[in-house]
C-alpha positions as CSV (number, residue, x, y, z in Angstrom):
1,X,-27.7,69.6,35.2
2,X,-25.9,71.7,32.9
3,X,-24.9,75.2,33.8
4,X,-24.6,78.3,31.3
5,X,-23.6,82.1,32.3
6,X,-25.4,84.5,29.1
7,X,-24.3,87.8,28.6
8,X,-27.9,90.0,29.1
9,X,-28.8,93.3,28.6
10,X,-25.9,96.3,29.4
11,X,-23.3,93.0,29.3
12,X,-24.9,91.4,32.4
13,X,-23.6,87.9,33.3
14,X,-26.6,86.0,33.8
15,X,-26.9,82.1,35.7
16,X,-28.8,79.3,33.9
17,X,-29.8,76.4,35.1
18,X,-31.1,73.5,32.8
19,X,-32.6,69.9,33.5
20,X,-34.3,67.6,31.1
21,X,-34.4,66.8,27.2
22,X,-32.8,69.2,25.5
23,X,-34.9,68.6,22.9
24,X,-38.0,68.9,24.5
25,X,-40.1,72.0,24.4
26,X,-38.7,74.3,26.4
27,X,-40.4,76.1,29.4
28,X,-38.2,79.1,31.4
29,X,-38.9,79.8,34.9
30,X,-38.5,83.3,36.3
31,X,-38.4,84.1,40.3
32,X,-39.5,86.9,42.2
33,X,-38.1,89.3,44.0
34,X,-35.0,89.0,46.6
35,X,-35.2,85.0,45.1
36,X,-33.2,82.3,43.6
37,X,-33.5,79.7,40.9
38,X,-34.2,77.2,43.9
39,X,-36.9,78.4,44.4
40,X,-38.4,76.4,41.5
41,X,-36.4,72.9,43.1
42,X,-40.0,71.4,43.2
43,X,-40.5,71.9,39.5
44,X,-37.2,70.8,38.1
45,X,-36.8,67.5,40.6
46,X,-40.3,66.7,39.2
47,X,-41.7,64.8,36.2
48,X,-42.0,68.2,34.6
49,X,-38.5,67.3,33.4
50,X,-39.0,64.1,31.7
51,X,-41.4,65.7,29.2
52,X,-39.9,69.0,29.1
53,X,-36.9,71.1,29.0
54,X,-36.6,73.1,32.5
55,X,-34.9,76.0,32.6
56,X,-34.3,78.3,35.7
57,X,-32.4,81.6,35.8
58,X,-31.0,84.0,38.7
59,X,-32.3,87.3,37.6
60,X,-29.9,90.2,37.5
61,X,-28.7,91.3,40.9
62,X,-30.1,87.7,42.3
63,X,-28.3,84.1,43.2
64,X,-25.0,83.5,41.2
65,X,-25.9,86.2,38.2
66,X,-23.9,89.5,38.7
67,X,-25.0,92.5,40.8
68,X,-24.3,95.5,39.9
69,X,-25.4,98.3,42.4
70,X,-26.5,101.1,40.4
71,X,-30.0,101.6,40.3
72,X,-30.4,101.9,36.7
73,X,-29.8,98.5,36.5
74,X,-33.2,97.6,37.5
75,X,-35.3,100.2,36.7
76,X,-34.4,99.9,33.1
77,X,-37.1,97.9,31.2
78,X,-35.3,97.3,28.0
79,X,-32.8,95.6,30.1
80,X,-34.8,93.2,31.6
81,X,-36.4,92.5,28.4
82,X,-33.3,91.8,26.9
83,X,-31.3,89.5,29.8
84,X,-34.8,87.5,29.0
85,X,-34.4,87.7,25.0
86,X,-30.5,86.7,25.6
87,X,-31.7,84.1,27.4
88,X,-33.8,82.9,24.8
89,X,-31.4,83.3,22.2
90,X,-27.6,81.9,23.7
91,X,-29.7,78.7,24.8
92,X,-31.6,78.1,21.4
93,X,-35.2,77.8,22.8
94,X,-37.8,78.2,19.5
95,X,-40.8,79.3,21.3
96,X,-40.5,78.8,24.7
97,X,-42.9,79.2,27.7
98,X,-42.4,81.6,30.0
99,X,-43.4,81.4,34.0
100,X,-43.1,84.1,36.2
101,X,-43.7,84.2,39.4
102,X,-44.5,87.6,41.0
103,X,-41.8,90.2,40.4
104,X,-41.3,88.0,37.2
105,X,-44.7,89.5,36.1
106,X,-43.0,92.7,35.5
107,X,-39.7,91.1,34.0
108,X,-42.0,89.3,31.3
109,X,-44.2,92.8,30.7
110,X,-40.9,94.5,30.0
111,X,-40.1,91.7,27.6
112,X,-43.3,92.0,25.5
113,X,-43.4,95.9,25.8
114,X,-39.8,95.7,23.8
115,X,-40.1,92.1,22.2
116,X,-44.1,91.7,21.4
117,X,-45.2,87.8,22.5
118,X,-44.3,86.1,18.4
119,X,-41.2,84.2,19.9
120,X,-43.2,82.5,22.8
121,X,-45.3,79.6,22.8
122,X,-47.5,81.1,26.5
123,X,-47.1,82.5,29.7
124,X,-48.1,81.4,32.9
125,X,-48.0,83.8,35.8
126,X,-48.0,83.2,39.3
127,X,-49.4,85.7,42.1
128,X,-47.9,88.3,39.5
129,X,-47.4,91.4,39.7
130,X,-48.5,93.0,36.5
131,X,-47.6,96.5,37.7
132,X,-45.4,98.9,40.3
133,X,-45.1,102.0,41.6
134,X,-48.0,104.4,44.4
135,X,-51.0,103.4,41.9
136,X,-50.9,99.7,42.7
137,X,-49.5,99.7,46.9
138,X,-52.9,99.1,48.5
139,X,-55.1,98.3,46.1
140,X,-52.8,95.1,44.7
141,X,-49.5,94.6,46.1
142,X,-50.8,94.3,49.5
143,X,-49.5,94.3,53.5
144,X,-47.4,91.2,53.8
145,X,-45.3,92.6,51.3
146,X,-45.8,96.4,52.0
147,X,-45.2,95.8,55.9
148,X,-41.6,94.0,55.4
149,X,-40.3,95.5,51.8
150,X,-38.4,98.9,53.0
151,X,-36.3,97.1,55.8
152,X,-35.6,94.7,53.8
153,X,-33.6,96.8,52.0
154,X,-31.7,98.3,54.8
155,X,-28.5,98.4,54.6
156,X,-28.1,97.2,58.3
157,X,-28.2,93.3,58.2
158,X,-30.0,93.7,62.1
159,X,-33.0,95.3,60.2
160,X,-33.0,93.4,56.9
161,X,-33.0,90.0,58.4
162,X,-35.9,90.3,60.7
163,X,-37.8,92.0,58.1
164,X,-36.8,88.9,55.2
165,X,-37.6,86.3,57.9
166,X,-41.2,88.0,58.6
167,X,-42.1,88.8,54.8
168,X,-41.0,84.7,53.7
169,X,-43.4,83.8,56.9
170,X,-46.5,86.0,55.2
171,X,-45.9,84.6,51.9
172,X,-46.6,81.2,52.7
173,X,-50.3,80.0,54.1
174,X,-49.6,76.2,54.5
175,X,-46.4,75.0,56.2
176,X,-43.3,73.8,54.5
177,X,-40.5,71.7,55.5
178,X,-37.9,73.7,58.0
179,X,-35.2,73.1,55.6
180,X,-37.1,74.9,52.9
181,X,-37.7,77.8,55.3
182,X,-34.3,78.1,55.7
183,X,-32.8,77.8,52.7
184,X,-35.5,80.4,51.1
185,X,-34.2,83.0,53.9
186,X,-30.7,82.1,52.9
187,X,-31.0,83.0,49.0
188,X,-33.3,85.7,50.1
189,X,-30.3,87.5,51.8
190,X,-28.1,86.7,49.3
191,X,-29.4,89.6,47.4
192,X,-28.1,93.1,48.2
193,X,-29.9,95.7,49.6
194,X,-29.3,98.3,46.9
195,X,-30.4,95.4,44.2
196,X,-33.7,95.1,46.2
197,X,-34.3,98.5,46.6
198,X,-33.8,99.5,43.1
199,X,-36.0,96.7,42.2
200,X,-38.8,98.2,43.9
201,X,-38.1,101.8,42.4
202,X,-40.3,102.0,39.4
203,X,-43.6,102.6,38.5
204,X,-45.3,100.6,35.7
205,X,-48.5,99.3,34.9
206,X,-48.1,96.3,32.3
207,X,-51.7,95.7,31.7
208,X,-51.5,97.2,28.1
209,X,-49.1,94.3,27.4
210,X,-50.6,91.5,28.2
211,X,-54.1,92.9,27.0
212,X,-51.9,92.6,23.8
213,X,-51.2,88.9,24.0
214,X,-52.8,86.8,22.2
215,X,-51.3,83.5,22.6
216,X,-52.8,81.0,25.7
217,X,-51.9,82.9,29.2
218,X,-53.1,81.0,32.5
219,X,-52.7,83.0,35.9
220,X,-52.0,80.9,38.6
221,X,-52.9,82.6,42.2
222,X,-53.5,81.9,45.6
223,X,-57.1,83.2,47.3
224,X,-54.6,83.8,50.5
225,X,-52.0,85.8,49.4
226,X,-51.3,89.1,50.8
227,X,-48.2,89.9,49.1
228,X,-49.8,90.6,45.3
229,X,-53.8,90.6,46.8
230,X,-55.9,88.0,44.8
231,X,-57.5,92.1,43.1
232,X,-54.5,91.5,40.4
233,X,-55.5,88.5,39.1
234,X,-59.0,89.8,38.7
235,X,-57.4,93.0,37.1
236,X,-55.4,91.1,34.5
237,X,-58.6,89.0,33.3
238,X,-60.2,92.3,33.1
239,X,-57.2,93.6,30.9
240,X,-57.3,90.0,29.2
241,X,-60.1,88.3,29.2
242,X,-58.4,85.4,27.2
243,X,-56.4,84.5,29.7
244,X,-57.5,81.6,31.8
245,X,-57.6,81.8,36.3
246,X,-56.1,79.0,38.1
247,X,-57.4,79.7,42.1
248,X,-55.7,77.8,44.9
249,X,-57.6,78.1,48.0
250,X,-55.9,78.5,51.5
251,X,-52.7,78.9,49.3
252,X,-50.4,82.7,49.9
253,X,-48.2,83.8,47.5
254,X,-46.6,80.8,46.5
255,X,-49.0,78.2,45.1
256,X,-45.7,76.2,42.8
257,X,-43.9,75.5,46.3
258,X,-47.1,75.4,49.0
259,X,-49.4,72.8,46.3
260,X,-46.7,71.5,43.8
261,X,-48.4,68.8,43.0
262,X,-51.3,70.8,41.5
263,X,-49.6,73.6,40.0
264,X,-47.1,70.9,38.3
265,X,-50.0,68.8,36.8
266,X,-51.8,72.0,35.7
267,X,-48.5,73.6,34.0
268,X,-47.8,70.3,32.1
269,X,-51.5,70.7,31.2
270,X,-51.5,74.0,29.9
271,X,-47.9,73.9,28.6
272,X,-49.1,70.9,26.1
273,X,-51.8,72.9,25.2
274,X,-50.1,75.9,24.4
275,X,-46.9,73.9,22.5
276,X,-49.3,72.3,20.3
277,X,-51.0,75.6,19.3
278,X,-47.7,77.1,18.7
């Protein structure tokens, strides 16, 4: 399991984690918000990795990546576009596919908003956000997440942890295995309160971007979820009508880690498909 630290955007030291082939077409795995690159551990222990190169990163401010406290630092689009295109670049991946899972939504609209989608074979979102900010709290991003959000960024770890604890138990819909309850709640508060917070300080709308792409997109969501409301999914085909919906019912905001199984099969799926038009 080779490790590799790449410098991103604004000199960022950035975590990756690799498993598989290394010569195998590569697919990159971006979490959410407050997560980890564990939170993919039923994707990179799978048999994705015998037929394909897995990469996982800890996003800027998350897991072992650095965490610098100033808000610019994560409202800055062309920086998350470019710890992505660093990425890309230190670890020699020719037209890789990209999956992001809900705040990786946004991370992957900043990258084609700066980068275009040439230098990608696909993308496959997962209960994404595809946009941030008063416009899209309600009507998308919906009550498990809007509920739990502001105290998780207190500063006081007596108002944060209750709040992390009660927004990881509305994200999932099926049950999971204690110890992946508790180590999701560990990584979660690994991230710093000012890190979350400035994560959630911008206001975007990324539809124009992936309207753009043209390359095979599959959306990957859960009829359940109340964190980014099943609405954004329906938004983004409305934006892209290329792009192809993948519906898990009785499945919240997590469909890669509460039906691994399917979502595996139907990424290998799609990421053959989209390799061979590449």
């Amino acid at each position: 399991m080779p490790m590799h630290t790449v410098e991103g955007g604004g000199g960022v030291q950035l975590h990756v984690r690799d498993w598989g082939d290394p010569g195998a077409p590569p697919i990159l795995f971006l979490h959410g918000w407050s997560q980890h690159h564990l939170c993919w551990a039923k994707q990179f222990t799978s048999e994705l990795s015998d037929s394909f190169r897995i990469m996982a990163m800890d996003l800027r401010g998350h897991g072992q990546s650095d965490a610098p406290l100033e808000a610019a630092n994560y409202t800055t689009g062309v920086l998350w576009a470019d710890d992505v295109a660093a990425v890309m670049a230190s670890l020699g991946l020719a037209k890789p596919l990209l999956v992001g899972w809900s705040y990786g939504g946004l991370i992957i609209g900043d990258y084609l908003r700066k980068h275009g989608g040439s230098a990608i074979a696909g993308i496959n979102l997962v209960a994404p956000a595809i946009g941030i900010g008063p416009a899209w709290f309600g009507p998308f991003i919906g009550p498990a997440f809007l509920d739990h959000a502001p105290a998780a960024c207190s500063g006081d770890q007596a108002v944060a942890l209750p709040a992390i604890q009660a927004f990881l138990r509305a994200c999932l819909v099926k049950p999971v295995a204690a110890r992946d309850r508790e180590l999701a709640i560990g990584w979660t508060m690994l991230v710093l309160p000012e890190v979350r917070a400035g994560l959630l300080a911008r206001d975007e709308d990324f539809r124009p971007e992936y309207a753009k792409f043209s390359k095979p997109m599959l959306v990957s969501y859960g009829a359940a979820d109340t964190v980014l409301l099943p609405a954004t999914a329906q938004a983004l085909k409305a934006a892209a009508p290329g792009c192809r919906l993948s519906e898990y019912p009785d499945v919240g905001h997590a469909p890669f880690f509460e039906e691994p199984a399917r979502f595996n099969r139907e990424l290998a799926e799609f990421a053959r498909d989209a390799f061979a038009q590449s």
